[in-house]
N, C-alpha and C positions, 0 to 999 in steps of 0.2 A: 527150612533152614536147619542144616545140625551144627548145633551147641552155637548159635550165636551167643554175641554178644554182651551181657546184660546190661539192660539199658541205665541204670543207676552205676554201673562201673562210671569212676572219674576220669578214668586213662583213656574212654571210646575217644576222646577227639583225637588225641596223640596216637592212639595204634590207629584208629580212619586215616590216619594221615602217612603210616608207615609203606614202603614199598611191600612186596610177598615177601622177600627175600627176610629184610628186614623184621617183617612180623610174624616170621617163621621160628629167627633166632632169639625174639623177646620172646616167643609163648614158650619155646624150651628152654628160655631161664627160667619164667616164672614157674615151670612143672619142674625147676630142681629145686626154686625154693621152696615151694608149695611142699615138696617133699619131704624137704632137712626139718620144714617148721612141724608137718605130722608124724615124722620120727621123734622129733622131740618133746611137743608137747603129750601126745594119745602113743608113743611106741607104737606105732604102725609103719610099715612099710610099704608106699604107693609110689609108684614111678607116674604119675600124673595126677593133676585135678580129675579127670575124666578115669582114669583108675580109681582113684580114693570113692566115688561117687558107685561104679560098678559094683567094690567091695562092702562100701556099705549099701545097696541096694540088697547084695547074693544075703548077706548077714542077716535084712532085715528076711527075706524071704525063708532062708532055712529056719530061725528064729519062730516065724510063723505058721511052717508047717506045723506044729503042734496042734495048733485050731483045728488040721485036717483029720484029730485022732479024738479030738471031742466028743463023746460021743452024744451029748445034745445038741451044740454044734453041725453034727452031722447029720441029724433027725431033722433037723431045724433046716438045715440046705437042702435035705432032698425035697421035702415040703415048696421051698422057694422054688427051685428050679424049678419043680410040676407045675406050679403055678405060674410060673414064668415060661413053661412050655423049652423049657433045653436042657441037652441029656447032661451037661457038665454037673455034679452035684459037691465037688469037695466046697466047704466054706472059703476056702483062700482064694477062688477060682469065683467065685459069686460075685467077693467081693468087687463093685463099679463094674459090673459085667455089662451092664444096660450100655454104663457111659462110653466103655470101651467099644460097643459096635456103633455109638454113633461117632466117637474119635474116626471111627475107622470109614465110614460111609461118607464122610466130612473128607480123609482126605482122598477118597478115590473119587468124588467129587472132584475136588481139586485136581488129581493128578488126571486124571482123562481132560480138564482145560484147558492144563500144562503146555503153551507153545514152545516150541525149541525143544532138549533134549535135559531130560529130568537129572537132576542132582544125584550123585550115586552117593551110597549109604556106605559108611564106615564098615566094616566087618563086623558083622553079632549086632549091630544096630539095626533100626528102621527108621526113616524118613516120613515125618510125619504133614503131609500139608496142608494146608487152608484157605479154603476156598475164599472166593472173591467175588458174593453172589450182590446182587441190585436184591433191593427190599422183596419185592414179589417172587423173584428167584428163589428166596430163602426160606419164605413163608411157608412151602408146603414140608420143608424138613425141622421146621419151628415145630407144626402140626406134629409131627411124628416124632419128636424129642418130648415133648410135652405129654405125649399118651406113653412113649415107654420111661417115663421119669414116675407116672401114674402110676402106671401097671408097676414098676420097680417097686415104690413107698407100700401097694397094698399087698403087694406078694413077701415082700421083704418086713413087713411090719411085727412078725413076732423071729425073725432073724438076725434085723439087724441092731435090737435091742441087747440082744446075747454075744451078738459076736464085737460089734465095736468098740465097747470098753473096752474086752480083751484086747484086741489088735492091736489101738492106742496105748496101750498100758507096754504091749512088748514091744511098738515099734517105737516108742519112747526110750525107751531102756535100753535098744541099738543105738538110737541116735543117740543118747546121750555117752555112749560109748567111744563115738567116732565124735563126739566134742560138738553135736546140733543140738542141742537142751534147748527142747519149746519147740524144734523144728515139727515134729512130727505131725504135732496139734495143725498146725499152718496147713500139711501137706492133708489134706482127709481122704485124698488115694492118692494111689502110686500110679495111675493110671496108665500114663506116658511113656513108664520105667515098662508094661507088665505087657502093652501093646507087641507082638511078633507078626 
């Protein structure tokens, strides 16, 4: 699905209930108010929920490239990656790389199940799915999350003690920019956002 719904919204039963039409012209009101309320409160200028989230995504990310000029940081990645066996070795690019190929092997799983004709993806986005496996089905990709979660903790064990305060520390300092204080702690990657 992209950008459902969140299930803790109070309004899902009222817009479930709206026609397309209808919940066409509520979601671009709610992306003007959304908008007037983050001009006024953060001086920012977002033309949607889904904008304000992009811009602070790019923010945290340019924000972060600094880690990529570390230079223990960077000693410290190239080490992981060898050990982790791939040629990526900037810090930024490390970080939840494991997670990121099984996000990704999860939804091509999924999407090769896909009956009917697959959901098209917003422009500059991707469509991320999930699979819908029986217990035994899933067991042998259980196996292989679990050995590269391994391989991840012992390859990453004198990297990711160096780089993740820092990251935390500046992806704090974005969020609390764009008005998320605490957010960042909650999010321990960006996983989702970094998936192409």
């Amino acid at each position: 699905m992209v950008n459902p719904t969140s299930p803790d919204n109070p309004n899902n039963k009222t817009l479930m209930s709206l026609s397309a039409a209808d919940l066409k012209k509520w979601r671009a009101a709610d992306d003007v108010c959304f908008s007037q309320a983050v001009k006024e409160v953060l001086g920012k200028t977002v033309t949607s929920q889904e904008d304000y989230y992009d811009q602070l995504e790019a923010a945290v990310q340019k924000s972060l490239s600094v880690l990529d000029q570390d230079k223990e940081l960077v000693r410290l990645g190239k080490q992981f990656a060898t050990c982790l066996g791939v040629g990526e070795t900037r810090p930024t690019a490390l970080d939840g790389l494991s997670h990121t190929k099984i996000v990704r092997q999860a939804s091509e799983v999924a999407r090769k199940a896909w009956k009917g004709e697959l959901p098209k993806a917003p422009k500059g986005k991707t469509v991320i799915y999930r699979p819908n496996l029986k217990p035994a089905e899933a067991k042998p990709y259980l196996d292989k999350e679990i050995k590269a979660a391994l391989k991840d903790l012992e390859c990453g064990k004198a990297f990711y003690p160096a780089y993740s305060p820092k990251a935390v520390e500046i992806t704090s300092r974005v969020y609390q920019e764009f008005g998320r204080e605490g957010a960042a702690q909650a999010i321990a990657s960006r996983i989702y956002r970094k998936i192409i």
